[in-house]
PDB file with SEQRES, HELIX, SHEET and CRYST1 records, atoms N, CA, C and O in Angstrom:
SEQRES   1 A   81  UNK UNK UNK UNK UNK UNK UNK UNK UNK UNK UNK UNK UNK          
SEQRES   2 A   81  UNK UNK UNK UNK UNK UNK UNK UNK UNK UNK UNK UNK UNK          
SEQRES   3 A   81  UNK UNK UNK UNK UNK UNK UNK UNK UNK UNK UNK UNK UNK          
SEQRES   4 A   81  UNK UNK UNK UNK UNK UNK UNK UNK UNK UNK UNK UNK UNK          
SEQRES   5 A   81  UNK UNK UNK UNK UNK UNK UNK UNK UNK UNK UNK UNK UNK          
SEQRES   6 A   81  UNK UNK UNK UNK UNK UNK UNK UNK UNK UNK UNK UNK UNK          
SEQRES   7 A   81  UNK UNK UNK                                                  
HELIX    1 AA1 UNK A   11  UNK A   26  1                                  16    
HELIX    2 AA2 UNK A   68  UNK A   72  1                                   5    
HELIX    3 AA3 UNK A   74  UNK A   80  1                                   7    
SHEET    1 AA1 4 UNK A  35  UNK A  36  0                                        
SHEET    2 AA1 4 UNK A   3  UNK A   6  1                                        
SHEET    3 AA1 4 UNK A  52  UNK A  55 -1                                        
SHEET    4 AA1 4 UNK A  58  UNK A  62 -1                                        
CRYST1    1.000    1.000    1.000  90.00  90.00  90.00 P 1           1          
ATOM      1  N   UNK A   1       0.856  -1.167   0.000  1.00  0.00           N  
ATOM      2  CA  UNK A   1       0.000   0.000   0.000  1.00  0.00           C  
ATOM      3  C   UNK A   1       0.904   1.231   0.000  1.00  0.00           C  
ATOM      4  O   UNK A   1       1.927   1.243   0.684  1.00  0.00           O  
ATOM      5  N   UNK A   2       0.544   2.253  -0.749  1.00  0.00           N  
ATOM      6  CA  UNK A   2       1.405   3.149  -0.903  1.00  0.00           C  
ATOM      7  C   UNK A   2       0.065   4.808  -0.427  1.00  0.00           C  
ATOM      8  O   UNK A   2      -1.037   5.153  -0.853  1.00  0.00           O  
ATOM      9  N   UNK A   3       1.184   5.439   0.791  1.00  0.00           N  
ATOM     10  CA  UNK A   3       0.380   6.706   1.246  1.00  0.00           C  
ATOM     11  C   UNK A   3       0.917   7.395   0.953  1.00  0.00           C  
ATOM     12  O   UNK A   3       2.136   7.323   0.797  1.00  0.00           O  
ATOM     13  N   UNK A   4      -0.061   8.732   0.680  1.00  0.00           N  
ATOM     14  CA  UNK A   4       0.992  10.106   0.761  1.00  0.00           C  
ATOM     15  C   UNK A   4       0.114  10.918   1.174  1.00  0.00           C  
ATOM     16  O   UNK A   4      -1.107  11.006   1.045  1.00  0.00           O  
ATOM     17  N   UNK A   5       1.373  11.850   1.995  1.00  0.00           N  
ATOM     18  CA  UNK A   5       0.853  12.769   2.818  1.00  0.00           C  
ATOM     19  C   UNK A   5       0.359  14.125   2.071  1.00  0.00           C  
ATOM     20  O   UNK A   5       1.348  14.853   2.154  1.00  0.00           O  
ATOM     21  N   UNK A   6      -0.366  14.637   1.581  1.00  0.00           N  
ATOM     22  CA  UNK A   6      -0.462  15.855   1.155  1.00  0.00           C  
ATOM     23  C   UNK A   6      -0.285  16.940   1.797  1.00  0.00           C  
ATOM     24  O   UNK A   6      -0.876  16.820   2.870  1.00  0.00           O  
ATOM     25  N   UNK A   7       0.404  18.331   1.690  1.00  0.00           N  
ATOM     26  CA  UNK A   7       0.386  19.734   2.350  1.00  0.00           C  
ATOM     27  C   UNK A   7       2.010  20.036   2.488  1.00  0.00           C  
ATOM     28  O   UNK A   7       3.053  19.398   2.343  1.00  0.00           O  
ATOM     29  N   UNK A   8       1.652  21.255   2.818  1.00  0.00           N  
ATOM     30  CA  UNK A   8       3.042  21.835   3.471  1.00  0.00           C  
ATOM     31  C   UNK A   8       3.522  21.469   4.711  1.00  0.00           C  
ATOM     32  O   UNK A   8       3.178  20.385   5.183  1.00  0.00           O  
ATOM     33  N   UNK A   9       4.387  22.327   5.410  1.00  0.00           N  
ATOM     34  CA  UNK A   9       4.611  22.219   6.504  1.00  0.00           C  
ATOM     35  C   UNK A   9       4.058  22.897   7.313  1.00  0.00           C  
ATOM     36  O   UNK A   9       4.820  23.747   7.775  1.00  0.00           O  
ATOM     37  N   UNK A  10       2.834  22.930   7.805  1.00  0.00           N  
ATOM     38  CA  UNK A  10       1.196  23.304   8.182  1.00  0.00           C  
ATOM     39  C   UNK A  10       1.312  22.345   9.366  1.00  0.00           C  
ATOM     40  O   UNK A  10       1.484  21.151   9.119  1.00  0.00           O  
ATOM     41  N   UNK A  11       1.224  22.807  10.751  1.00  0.00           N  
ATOM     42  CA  UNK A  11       0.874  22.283  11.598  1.00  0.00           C  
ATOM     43  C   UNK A  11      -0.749  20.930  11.715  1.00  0.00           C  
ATOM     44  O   UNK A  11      -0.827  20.005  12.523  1.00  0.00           O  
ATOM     45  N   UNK A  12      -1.487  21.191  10.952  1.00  0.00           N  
ATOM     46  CA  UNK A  12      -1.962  20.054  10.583  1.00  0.00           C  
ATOM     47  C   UNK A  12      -1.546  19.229   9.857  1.00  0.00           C  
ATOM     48  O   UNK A  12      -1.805  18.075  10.201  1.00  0.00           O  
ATOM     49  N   UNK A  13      -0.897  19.378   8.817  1.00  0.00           N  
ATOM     50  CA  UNK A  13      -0.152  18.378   7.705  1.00  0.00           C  
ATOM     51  C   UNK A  13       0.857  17.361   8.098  1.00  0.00           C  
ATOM     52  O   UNK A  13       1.135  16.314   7.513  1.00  0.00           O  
ATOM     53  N   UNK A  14       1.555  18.047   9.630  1.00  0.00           N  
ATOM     54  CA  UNK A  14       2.376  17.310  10.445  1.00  0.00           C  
ATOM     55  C   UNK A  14       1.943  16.690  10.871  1.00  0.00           C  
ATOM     56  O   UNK A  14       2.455  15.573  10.796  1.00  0.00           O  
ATOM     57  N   UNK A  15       0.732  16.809  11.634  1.00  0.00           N  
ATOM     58  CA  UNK A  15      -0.336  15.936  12.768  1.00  0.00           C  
ATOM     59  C   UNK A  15      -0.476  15.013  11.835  1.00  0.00           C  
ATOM     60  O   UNK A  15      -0.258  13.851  12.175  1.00  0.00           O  
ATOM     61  N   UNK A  16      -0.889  15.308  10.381  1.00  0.00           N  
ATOM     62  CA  UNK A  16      -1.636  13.973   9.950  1.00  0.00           C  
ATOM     63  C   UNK A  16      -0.495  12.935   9.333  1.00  0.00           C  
ATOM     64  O   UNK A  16      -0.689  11.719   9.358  1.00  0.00           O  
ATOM     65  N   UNK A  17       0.856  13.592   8.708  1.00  0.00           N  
ATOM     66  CA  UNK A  17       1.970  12.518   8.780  1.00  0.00           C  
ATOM     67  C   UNK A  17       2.390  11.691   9.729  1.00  0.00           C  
ATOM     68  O   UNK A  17       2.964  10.622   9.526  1.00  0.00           O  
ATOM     69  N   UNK A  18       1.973  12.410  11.335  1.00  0.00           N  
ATOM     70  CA  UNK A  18       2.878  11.673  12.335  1.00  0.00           C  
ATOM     71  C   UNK A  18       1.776  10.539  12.689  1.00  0.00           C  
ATOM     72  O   UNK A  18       2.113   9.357  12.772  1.00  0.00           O  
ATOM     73  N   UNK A  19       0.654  10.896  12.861  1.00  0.00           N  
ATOM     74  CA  UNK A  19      -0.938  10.260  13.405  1.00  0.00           C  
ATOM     75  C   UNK A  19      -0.521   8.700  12.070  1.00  0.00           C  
ATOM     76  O   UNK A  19      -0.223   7.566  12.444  1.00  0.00           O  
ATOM     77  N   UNK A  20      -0.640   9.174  10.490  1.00  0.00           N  
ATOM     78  CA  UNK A  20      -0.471   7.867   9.807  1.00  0.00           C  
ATOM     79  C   UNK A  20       0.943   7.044  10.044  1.00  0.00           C  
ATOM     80  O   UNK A  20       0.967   5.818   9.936  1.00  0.00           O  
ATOM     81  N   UNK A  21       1.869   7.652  10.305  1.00  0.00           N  
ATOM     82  CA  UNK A  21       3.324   7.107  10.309  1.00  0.00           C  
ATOM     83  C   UNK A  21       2.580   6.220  11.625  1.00  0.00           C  
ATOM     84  O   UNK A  21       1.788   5.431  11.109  1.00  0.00           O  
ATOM     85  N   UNK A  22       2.568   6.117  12.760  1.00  0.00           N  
ATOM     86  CA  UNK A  22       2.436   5.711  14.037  1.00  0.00           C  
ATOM     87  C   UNK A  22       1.043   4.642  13.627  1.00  0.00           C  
ATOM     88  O   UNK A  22       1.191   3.447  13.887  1.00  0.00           O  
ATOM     89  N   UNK A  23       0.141   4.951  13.196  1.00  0.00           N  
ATOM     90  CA  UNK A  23      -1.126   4.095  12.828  1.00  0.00           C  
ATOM     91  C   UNK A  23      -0.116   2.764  12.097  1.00  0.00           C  
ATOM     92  O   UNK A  23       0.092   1.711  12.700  1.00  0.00           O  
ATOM     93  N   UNK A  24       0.332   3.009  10.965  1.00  0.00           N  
ATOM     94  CA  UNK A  24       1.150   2.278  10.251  1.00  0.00           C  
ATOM     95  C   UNK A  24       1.667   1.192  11.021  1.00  0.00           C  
ATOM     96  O   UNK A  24       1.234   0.040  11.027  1.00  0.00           O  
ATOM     97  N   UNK A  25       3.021   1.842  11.936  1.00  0.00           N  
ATOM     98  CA  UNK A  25       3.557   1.173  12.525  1.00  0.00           C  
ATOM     99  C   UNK A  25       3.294   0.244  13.505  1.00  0.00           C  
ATOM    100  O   UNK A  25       3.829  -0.862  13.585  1.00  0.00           O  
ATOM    101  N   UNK A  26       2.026   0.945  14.649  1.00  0.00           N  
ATOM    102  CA  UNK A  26       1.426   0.488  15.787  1.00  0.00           C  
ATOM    103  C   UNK A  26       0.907  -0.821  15.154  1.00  0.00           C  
ATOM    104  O   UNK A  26       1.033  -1.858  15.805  1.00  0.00           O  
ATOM    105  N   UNK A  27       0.222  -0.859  13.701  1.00  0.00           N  
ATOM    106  CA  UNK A  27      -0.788  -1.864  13.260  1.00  0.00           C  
ATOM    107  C   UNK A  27       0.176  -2.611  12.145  1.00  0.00           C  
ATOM    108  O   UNK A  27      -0.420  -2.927  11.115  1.00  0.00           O  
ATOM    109  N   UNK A  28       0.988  -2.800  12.179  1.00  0.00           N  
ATOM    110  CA  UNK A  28       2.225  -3.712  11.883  1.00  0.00           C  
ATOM    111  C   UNK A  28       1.567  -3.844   9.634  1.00  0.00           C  
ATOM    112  O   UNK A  28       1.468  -4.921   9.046  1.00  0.00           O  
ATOM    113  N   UNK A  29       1.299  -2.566   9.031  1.00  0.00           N  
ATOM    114  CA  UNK A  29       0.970  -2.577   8.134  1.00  0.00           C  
ATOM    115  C   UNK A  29       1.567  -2.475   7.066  1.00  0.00           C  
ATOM    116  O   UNK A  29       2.354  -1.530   7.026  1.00  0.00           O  
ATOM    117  N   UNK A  30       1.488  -3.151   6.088  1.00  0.00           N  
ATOM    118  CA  UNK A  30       2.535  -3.088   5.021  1.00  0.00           C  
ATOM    119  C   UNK A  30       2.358  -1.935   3.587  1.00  0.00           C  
ATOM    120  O   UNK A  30       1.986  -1.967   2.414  1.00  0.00           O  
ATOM    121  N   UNK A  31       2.818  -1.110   4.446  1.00  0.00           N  
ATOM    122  CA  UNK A  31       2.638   0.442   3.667  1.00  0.00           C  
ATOM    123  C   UNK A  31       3.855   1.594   3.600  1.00  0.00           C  
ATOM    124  O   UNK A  31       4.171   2.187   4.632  1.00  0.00           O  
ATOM    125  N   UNK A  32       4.337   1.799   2.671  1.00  0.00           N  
ATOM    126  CA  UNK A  32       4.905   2.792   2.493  1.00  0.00           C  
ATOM    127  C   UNK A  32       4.130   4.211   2.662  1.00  0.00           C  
ATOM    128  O   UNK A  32       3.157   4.573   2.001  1.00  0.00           O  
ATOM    129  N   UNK A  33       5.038   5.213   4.102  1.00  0.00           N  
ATOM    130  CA  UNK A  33       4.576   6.732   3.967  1.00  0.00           C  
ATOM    131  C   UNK A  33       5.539   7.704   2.843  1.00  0.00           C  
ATOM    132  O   UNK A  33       6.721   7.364   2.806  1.00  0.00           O  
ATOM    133  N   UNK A  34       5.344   8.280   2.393  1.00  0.00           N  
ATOM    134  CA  UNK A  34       5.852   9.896   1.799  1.00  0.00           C  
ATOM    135  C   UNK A  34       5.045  10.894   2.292  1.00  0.00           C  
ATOM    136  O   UNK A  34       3.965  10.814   2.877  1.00  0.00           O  
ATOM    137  N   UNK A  35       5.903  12.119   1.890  1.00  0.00           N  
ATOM    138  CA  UNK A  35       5.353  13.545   2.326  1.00  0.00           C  
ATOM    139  C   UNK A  35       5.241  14.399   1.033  1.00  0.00           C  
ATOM    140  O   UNK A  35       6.269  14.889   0.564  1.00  0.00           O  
ATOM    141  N   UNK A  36       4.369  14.542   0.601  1.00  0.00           N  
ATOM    142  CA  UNK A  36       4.610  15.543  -0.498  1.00  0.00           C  
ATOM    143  C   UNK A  36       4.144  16.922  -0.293  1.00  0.00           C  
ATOM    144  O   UNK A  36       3.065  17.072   0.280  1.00  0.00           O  
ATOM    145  N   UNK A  37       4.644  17.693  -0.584  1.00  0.00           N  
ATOM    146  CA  UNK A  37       5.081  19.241  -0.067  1.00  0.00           C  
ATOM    147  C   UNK A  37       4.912  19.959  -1.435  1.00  0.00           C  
ATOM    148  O   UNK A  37       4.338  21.038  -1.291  1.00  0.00           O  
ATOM    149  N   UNK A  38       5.173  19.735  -2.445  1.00  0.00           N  
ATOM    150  CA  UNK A  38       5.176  20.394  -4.033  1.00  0.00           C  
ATOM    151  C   UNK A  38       3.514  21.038  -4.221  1.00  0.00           C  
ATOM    152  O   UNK A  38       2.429  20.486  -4.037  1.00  0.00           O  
ATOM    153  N   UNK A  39       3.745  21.973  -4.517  1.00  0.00           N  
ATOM    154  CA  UNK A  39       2.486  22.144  -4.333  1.00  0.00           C  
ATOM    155  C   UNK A  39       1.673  21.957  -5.381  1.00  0.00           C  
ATOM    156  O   UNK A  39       0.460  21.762  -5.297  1.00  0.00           O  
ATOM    157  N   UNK A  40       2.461  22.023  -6.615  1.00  0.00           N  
ATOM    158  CA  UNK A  40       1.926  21.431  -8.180  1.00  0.00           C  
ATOM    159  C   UNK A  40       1.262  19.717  -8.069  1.00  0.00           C  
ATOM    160  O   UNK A  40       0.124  19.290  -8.263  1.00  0.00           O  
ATOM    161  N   UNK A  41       2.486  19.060  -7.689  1.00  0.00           N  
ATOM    162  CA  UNK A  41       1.847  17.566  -7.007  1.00  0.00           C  
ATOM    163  C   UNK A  41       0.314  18.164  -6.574  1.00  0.00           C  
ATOM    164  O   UNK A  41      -0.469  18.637  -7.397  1.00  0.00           O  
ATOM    165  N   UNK A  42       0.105  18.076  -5.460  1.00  0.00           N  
ATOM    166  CA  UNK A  42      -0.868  18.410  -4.566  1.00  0.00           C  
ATOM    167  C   UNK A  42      -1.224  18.463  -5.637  1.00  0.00           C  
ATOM    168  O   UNK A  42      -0.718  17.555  -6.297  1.00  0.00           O  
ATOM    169  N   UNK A  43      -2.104  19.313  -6.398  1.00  0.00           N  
ATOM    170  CA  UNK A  43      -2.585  20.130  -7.536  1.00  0.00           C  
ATOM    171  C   UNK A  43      -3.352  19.031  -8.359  1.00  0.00           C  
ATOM    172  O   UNK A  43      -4.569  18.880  -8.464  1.00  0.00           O  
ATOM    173  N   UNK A  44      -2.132  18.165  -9.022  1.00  0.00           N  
ATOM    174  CA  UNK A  44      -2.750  17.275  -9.445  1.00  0.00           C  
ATOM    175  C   UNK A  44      -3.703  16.194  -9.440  1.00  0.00           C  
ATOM    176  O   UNK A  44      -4.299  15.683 -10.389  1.00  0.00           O  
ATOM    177  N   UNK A  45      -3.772  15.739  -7.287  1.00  0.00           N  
ATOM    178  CA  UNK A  45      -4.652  15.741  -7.384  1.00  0.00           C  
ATOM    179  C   UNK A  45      -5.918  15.892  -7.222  1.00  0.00           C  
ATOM    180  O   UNK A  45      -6.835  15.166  -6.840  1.00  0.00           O  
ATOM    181  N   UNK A  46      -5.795  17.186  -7.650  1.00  0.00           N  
ATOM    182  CA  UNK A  46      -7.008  18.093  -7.353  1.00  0.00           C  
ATOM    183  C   UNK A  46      -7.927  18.548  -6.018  1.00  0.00           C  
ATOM    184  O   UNK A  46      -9.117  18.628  -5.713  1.00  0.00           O  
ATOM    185  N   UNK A  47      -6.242  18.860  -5.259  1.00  0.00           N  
ATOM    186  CA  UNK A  47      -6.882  18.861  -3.623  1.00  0.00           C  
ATOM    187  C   UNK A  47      -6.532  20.113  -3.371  1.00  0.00           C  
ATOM    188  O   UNK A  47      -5.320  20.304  -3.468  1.00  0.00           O  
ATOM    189  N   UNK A  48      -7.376  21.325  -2.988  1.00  0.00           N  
ATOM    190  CA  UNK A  48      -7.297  22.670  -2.549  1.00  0.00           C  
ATOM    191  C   UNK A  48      -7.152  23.061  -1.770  1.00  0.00           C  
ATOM    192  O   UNK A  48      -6.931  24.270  -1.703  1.00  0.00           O  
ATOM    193  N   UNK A  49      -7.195  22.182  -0.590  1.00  0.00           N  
ATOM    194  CA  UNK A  49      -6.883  22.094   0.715  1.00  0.00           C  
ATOM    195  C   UNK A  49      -6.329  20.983   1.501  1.00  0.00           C  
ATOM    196  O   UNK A  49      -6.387  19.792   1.195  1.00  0.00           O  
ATOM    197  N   UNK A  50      -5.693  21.583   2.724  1.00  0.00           N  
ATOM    198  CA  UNK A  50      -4.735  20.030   3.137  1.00  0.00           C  
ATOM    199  C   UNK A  50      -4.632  20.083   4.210  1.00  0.00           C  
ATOM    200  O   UNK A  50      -5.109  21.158   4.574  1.00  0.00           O  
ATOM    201  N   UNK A  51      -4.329  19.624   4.884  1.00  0.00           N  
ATOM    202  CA  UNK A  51      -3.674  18.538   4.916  1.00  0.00           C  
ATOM    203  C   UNK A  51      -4.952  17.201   3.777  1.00  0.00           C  
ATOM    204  O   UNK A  51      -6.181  17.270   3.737  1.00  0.00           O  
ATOM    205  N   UNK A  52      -4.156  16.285   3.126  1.00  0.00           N  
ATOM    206  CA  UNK A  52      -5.035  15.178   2.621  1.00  0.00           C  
ATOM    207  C   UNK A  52      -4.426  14.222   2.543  1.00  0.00           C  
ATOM    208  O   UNK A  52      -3.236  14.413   2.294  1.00  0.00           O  
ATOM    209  N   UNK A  53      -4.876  12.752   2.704  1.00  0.00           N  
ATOM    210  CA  UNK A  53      -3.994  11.771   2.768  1.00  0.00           C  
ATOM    211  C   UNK A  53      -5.086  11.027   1.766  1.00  0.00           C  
ATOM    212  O   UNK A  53      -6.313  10.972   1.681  1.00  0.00           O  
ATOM    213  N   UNK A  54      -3.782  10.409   0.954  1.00  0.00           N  
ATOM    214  CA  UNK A  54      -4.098   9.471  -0.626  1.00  0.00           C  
ATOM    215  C   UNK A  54      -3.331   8.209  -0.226  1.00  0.00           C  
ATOM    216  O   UNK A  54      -2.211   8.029   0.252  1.00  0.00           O  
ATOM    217  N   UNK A  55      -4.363   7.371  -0.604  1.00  0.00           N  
ATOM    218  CA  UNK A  55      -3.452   5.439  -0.781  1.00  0.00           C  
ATOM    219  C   UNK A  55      -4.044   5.205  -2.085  1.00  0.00           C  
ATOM    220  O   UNK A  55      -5.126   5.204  -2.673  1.00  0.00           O  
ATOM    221  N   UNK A  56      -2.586   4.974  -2.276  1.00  0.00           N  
ATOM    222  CA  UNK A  56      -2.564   3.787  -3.932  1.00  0.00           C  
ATOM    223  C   UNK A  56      -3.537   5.102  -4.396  1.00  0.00           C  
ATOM    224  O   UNK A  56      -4.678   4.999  -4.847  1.00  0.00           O  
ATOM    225  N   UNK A  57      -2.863   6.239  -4.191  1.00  0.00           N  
ATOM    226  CA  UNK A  57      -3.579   7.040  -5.710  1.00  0.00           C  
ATOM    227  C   UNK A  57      -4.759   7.404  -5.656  1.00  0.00           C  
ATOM    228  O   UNK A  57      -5.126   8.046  -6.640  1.00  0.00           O  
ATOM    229  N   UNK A  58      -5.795   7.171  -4.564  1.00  0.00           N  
ATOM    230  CA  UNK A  58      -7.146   7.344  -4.523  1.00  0.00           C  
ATOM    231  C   UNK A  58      -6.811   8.727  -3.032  1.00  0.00           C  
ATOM    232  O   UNK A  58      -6.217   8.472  -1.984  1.00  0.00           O  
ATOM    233  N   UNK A  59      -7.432  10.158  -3.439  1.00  0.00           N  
ATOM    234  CA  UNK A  59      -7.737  10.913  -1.890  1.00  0.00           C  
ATOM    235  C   UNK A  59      -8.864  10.306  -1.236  1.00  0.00           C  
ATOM    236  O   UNK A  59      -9.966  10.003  -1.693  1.00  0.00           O  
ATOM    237  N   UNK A  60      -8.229  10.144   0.290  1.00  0.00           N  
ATOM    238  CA  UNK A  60      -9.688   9.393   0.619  1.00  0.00           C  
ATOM    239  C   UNK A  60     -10.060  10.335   1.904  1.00  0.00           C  
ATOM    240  O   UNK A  60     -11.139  10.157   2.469  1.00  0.00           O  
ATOM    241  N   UNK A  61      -8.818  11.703   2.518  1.00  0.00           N  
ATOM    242  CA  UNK A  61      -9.845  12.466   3.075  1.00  0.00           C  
ATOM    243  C   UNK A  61      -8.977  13.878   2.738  1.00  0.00           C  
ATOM    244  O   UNK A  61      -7.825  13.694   2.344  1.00  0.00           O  
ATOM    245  N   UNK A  62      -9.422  15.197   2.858  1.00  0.00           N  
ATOM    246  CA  UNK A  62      -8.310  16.615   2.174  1.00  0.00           C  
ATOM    247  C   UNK A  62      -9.391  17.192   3.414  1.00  0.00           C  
ATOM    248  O   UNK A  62     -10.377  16.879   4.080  1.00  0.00           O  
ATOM    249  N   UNK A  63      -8.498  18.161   3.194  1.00  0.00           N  
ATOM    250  CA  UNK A  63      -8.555  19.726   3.714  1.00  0.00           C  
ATOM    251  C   UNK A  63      -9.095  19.557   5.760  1.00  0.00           C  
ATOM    252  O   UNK A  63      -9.538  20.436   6.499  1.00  0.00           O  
ATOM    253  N   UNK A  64      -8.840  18.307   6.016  1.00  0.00           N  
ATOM    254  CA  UNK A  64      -8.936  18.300   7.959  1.00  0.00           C  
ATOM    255  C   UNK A  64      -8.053  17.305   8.374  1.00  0.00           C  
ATOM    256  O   UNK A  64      -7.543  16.537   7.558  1.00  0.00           O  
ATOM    257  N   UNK A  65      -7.787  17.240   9.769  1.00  0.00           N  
ATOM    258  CA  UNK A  65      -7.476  16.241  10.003  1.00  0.00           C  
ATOM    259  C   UNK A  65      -8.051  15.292  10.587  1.00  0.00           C  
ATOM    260  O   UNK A  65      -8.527  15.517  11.699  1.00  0.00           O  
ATOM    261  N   UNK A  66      -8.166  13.968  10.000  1.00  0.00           N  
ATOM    262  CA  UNK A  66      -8.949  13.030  11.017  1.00  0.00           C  
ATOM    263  C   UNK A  66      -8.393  12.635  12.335  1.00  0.00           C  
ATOM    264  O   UNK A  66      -7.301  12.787  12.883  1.00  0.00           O  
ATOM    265  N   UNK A  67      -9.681  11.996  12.701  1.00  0.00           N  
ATOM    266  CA  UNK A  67      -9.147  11.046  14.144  1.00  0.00           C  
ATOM    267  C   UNK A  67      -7.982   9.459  13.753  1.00  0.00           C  
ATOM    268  O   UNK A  67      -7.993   8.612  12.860  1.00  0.00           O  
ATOM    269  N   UNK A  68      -7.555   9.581  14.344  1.00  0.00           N  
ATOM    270  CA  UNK A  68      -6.824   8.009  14.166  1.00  0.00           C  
ATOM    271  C   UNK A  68      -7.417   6.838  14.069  1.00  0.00           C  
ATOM    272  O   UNK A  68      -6.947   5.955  13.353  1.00  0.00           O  
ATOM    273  N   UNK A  69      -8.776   6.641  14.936  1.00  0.00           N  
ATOM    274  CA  UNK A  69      -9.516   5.829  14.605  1.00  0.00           C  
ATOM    275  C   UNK A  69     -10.024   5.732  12.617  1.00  0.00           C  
ATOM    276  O   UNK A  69     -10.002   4.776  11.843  1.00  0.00           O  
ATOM    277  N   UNK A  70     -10.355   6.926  12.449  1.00  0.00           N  
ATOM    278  CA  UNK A  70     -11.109   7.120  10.792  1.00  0.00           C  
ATOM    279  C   UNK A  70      -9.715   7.387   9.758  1.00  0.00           C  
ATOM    280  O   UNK A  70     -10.038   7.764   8.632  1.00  0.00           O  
ATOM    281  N   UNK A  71      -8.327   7.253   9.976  1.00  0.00           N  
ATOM    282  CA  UNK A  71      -7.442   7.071   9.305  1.00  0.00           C  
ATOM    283  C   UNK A  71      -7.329   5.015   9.613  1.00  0.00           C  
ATOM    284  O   UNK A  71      -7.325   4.126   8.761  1.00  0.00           O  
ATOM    285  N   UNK A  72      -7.277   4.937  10.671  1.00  0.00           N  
ATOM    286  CA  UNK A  72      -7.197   3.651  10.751  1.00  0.00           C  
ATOM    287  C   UNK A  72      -7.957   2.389   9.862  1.00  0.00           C  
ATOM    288  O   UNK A  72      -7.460   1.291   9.610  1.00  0.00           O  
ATOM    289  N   UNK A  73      -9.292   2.882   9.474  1.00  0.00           N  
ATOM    290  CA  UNK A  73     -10.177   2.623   8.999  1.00  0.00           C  
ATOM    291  C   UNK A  73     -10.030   2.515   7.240  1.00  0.00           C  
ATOM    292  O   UNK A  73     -10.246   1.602   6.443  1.00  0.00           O  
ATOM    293  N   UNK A  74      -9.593   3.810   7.108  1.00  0.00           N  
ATOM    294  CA  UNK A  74      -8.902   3.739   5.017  1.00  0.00           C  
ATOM    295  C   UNK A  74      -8.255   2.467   5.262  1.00  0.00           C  
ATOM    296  O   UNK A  74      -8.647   1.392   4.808  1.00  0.00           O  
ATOM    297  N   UNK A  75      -7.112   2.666   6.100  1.00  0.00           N  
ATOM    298  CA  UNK A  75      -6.027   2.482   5.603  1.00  0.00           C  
ATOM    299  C   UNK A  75      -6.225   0.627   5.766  1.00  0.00           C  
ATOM    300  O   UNK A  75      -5.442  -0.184   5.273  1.00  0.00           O  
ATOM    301  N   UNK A  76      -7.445   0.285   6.565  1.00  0.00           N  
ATOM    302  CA  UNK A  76      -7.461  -0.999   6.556  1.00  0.00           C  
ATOM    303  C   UNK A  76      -8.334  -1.642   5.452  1.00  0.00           C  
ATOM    304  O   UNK A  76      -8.120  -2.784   5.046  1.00  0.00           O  
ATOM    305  N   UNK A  77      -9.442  -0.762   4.935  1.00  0.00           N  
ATOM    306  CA  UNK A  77     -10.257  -0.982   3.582  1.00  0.00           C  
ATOM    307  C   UNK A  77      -8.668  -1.502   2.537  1.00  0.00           C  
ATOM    308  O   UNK A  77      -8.485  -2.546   1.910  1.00  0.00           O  
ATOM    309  N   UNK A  78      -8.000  -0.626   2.661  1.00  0.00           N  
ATOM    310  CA  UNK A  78      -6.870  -1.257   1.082  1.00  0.00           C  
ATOM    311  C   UNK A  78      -5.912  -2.233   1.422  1.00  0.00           C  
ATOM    312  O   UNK A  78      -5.249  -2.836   0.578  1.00  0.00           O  
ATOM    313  N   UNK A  79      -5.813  -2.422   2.767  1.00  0.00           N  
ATOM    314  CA  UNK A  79      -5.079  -3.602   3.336  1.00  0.00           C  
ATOM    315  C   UNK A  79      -5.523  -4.867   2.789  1.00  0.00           C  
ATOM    316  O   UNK A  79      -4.780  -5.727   2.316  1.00  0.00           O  
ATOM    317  N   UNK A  80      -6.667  -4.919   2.877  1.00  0.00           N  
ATOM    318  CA  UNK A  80      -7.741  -6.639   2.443  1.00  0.00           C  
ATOM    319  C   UNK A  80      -7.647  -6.388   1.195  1.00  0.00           C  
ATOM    320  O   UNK A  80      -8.107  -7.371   0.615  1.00  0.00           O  
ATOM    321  N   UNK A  81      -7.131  -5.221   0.071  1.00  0.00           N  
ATOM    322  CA  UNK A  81      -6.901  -5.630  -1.278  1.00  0.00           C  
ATOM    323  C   UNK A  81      -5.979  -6.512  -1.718  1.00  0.00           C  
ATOM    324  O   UNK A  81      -5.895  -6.768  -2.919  1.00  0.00           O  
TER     325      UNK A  81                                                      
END                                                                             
């Protein structure tokens, strides 16, 4: 499974890298994190606001940050793929 972090260096954008990095790890998941910061990236895909976190290419939440429980939750929908 492949994540990426969307945003700058935005005090939410951090929360939501560190919240998935730690979800990841805590739940022994086989996923690569990145951070993407470019803001053209971002752009592409078509997220206007951020913090947003994308797996395997799909945004599945932009512009808040979730709870850990409702990141926990994506990130286990693409796990059983």
């Amino acid at each position: 499974m492949e994540i990426k972090i969307l945003g700058t260096n935005c005090p939410k954008c951090k929360a939501l890298e560190n919240s998935t990095r730690e979800i990841v790890k805590n739940n022994h998941l086989d996923a690569t994190v990145t951070k993407v910061d470019d803001i053209i990236e971002i752009m592409n895909y078509n997220v206007m606001r951020t913090p947003a976190l994308v797996v395997n290419n799909q945004v599945e939440i932009k512009g808040r940050v979730p709870s850990d429980d409702e990141i926990l939750q994506v990130l286990l929908k693409y796990q059983s793929k």
